[in-house]
TORPA-4810 file (N, C-alpha, C, O; in nm, 3 decimals):
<nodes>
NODE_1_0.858_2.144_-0.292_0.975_2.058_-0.290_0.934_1.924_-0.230_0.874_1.908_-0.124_X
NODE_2_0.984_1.810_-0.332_0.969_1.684_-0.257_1.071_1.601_-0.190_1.181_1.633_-0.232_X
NODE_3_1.078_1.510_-0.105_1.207_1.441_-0.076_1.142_1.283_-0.135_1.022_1.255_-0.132_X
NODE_4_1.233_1.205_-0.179_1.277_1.078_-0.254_1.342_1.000_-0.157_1.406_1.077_-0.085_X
NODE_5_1.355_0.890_-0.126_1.481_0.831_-0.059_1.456_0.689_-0.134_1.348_0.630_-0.127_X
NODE_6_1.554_0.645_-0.198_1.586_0.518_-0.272_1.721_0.499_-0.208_1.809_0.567_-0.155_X
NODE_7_1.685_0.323_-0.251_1.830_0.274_-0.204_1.868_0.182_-0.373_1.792_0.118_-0.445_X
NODE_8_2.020_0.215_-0.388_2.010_0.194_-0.522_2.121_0.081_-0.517_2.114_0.025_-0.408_X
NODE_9_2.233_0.024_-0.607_2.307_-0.034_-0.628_2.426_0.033_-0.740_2.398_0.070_-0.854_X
NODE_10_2.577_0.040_-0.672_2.598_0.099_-0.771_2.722_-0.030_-0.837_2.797_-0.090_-0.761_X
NODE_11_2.721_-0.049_-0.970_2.789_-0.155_-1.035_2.940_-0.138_-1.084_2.954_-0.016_-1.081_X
NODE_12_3.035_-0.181_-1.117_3.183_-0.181_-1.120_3.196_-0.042_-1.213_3.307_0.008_-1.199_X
NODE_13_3.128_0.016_-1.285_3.159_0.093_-1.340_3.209_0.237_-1.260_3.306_0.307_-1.290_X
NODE_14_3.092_0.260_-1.123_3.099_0.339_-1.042_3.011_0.457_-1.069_3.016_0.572_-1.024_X
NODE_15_2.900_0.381_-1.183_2.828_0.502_-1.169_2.660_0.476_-1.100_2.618_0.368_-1.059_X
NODE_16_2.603_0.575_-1.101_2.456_0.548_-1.034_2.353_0.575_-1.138_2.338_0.672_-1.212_X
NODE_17_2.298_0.485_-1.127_2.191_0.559_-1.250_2.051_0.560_-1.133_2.027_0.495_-1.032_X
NODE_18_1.994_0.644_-1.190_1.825_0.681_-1.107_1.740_0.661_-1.190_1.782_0.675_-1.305_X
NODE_19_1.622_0.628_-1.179_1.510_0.681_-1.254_1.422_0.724_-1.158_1.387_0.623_-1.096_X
NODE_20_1.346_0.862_-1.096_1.279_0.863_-1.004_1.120_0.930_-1.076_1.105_1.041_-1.126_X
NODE_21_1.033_0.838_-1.062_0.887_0.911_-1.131_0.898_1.048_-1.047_0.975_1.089_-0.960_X
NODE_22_0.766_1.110_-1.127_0.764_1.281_-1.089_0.632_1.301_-1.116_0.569_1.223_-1.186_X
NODE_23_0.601_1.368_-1.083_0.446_1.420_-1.138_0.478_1.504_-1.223_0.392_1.511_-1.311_X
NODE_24_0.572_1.579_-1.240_0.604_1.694_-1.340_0.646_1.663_-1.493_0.743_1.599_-1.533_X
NODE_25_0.562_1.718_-1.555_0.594_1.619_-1.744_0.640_1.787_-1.826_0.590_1.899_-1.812_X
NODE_26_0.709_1.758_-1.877_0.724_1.862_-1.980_0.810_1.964_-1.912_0.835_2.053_-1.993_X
NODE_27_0.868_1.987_-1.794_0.889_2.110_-1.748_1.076_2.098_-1.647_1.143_1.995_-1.643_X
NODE_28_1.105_2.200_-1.597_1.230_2.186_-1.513_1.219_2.199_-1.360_1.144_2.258_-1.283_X
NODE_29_1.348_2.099_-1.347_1.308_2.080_-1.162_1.486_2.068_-1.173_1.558_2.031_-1.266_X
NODE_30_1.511_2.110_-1.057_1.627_2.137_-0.936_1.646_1.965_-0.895_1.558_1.909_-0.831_X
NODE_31_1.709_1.927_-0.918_1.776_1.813_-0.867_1.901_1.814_-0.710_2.000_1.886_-0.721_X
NODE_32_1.890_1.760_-0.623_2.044_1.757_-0.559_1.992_1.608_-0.534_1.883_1.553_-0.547_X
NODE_33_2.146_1.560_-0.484_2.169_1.449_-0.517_2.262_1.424_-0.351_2.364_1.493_-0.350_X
NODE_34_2.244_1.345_-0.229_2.347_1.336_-0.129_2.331_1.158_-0.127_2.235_1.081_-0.121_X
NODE_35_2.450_1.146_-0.133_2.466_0.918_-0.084_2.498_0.907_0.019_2.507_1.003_0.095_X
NODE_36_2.529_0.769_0.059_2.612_0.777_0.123_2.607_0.636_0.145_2.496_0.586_0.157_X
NODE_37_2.718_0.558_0.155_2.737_0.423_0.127_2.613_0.370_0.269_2.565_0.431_0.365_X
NODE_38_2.600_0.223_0.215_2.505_0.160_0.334_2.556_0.112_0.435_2.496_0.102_0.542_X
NODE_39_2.662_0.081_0.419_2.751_-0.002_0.533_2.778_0.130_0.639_2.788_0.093_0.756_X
NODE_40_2.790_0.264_0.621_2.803_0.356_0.710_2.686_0.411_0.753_2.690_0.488_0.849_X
NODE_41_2.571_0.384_0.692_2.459_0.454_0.724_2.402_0.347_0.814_2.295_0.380_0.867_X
NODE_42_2.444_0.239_0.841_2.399_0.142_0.981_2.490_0.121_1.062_2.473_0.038_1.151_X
NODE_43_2.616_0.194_1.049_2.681_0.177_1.154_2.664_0.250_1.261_2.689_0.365_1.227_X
NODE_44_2.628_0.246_1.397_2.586_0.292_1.479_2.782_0.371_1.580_2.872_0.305_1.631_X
NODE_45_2.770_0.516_1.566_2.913_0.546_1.666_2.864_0.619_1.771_2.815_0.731_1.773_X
NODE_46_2.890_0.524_1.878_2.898_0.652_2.007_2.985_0.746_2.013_3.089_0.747_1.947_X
NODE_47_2.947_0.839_2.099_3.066_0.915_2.130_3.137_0.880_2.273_3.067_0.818_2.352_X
NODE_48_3.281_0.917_2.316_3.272_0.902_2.443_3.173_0.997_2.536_3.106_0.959_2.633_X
NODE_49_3.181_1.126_2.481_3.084_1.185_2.670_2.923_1.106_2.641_2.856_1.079_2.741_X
NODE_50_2.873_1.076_2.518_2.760_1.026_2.549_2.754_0.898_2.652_2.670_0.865_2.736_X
NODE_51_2.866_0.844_2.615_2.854_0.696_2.719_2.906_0.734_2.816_2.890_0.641_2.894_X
NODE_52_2.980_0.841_2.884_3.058_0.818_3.010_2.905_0.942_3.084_2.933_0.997_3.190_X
NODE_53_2.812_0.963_3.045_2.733_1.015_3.076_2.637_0.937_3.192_2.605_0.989_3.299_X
NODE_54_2.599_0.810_3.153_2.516_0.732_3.199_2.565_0.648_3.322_2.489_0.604_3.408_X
NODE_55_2.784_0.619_3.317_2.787_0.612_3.440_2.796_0.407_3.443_2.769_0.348_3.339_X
NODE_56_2.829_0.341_3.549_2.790_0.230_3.565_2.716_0.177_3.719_2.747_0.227_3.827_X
NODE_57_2.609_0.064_3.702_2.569_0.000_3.849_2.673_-0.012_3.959_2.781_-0.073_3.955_X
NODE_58_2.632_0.041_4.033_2.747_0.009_4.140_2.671_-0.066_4.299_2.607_-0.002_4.382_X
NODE_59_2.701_-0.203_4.305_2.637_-0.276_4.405_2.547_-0.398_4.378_2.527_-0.418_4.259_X
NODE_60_2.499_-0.466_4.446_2.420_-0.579_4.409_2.262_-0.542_4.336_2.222_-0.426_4.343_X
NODE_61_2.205_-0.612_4.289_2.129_-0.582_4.186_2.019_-0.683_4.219_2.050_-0.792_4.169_X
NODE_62_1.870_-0.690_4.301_1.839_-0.740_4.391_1.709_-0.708_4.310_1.696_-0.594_4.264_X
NODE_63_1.600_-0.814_4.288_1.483_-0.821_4.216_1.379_-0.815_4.345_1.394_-0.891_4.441_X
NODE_64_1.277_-0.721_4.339_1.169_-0.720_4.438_1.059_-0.850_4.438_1.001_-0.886_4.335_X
NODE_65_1.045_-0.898_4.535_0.916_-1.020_4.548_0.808_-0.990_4.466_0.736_-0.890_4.474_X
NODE_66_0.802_-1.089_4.379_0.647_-1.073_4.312_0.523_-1.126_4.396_0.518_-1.200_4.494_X
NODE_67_0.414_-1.055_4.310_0.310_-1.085_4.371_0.225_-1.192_4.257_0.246_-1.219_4.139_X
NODE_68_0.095_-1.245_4.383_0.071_-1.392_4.302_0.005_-1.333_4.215_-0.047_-1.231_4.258_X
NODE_69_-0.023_-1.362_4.069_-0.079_-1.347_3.992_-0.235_-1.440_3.931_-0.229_-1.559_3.900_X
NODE_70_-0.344_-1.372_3.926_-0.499_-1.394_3.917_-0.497_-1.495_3.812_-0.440_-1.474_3.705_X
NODE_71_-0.563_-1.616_3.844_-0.574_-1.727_3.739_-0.679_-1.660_3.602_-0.790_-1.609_3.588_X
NODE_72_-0.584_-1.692_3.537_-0.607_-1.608_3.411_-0.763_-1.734_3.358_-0.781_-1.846_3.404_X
NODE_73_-0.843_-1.665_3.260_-0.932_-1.760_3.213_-0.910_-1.829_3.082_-0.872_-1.757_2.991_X
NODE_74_-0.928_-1.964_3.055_-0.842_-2.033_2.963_-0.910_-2.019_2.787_-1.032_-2.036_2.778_X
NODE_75_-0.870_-2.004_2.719_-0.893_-2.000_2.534_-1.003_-2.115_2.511_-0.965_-2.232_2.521_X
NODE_76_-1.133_-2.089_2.482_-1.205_-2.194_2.447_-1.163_-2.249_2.291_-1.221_-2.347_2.243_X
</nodes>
């Protein structure tokens, strides 16, 4: 069994047409077929317990002193 993934266009008519090459000539293969529009397949949904999981900062938010950094050697 192989998997395919195309992204196709479908036109006012509402239908889809495919053509997907095969290695298989002369013979029968099992087709399924799942879509699913594009505009939902990038929409990203949280759930609520995933986000109320993580919680929020609570207090000041305070960056540690850096240290000096080694003079780098310059690009001839």
């Amino acid at each position: 069994m192989q998997s395919i993934k195309v992204c196709q266009h479908i036109g006012q008519d509402g239908l889809l047409h495919l053509e997907i090459p095969t290695e298989v000539k002369n013979g029968d293969v099992e087709v399924v077929v799942v879509y699913q529009p594009m505009h939902q397949a990038k929409k990203r949904q949280w759930s609520p317990e995933f986000l109320s999981a993580f919680g929020s900062w609570k207090g000041e938010l305070v960056r540690a002193p850096q240290e000096e950094q080694p003079e780098r050697v310059p690009f001839e």
